[in-house]
C-alpha positions as CSV (number, residue, x, y, z in Angstrom):
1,X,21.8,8.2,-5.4
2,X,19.9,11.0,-4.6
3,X,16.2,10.9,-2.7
4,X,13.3,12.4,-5.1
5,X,12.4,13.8,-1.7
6,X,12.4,13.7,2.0
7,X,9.8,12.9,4.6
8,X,10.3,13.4,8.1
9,X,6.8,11.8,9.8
10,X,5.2,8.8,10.1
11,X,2.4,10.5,8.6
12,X,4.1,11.5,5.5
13,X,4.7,8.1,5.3
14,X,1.1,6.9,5.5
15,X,0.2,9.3,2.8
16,X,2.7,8.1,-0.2
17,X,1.0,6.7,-3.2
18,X,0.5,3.1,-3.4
19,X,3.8,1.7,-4.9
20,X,6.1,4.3,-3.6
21,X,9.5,3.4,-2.9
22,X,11.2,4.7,0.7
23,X,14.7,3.5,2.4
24,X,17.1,4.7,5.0
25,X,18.7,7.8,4.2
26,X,21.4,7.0,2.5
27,X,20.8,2.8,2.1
28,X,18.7,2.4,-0.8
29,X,19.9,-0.9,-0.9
30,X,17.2,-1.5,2.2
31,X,13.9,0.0,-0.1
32,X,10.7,-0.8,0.8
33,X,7.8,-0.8,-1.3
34,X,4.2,0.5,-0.1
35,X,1.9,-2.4,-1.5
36,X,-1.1,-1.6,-0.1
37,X,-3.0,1.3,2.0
38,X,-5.6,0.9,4.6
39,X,-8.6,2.4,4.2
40,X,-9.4,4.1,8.2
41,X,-7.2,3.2,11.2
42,X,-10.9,2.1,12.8
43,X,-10.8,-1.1,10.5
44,X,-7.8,-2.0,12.7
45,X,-5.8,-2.4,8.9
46,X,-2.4,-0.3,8.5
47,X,-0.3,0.3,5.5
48,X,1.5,-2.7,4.1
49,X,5.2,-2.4,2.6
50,X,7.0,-5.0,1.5
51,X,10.8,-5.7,0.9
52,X,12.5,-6.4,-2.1
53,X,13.7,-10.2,-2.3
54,X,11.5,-10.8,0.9
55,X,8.1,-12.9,1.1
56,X,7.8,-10.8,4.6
57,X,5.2,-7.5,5.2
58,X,5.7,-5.1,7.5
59,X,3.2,-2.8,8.9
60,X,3.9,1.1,8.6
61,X,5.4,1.0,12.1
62,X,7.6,-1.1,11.5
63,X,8.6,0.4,8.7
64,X,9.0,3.9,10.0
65,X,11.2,2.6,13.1
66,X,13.4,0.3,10.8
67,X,13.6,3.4,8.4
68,X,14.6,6.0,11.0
69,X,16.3,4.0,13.2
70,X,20.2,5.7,12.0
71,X,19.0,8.9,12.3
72,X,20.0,11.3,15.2
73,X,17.7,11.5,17.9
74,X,15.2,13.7,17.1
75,X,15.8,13.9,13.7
76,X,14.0,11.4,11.9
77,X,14.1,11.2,8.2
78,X,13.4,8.7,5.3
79,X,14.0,8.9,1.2
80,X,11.5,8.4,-1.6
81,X,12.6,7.4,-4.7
C-alpha cells in the first residue's frame, strides 16, 4: 500500500480534514482516524483520533509520538490514506 501522501509535522497533522486516515509509515494495519478537531488550543481541547476496533481516543500527541516513533531520529514521518 502506498501513502496518498506524507506529512512530516505535528502540525500537518493538526491540519487534516476531519475523517482523515494516518498510520506508521509502512503499518497501515495501525490507522488512526481523526474524529474530531478542536476549535483554538486556548479552549484547552486537542484533536481527537480514534483507532480502528478500539473504544480508546487519543489526543494528537499521542498520536504524532505513537505514529513517528519507528522513524529515524530526526526524521519523523506519517501516511495518509
Amino acid at each position: 500500500m502506498e501513502p496518498f501522501r506524507t506529512i512530516t509535522t505535528p502540525e500537518e497533522l493538526a491540519a487534516l480534514r476531519i475523517d482523515s486516515i494516518v498510520c506508521p509509515p509502512r503499518f497501515p494495519g495501525s490507522a488512526y482516524r481523526k474524529a474530531w478537531a478542536g476549535l483554538t488550543p486556548n479552549e484547552g481541547r486537542s484533536d481527537i483520533f480514534v483507532g480502528f476496533g478500539s473504544p480508546r481516543e487519543w489526543d494528537i500527541n499521542e498520536v504524532w509520538t505513537i505514529l513517528t516513533m519507528h522513524c529515524p531520529v530526526g526524521a519523523p514521518e506519517a501516511w495518509v490514506l
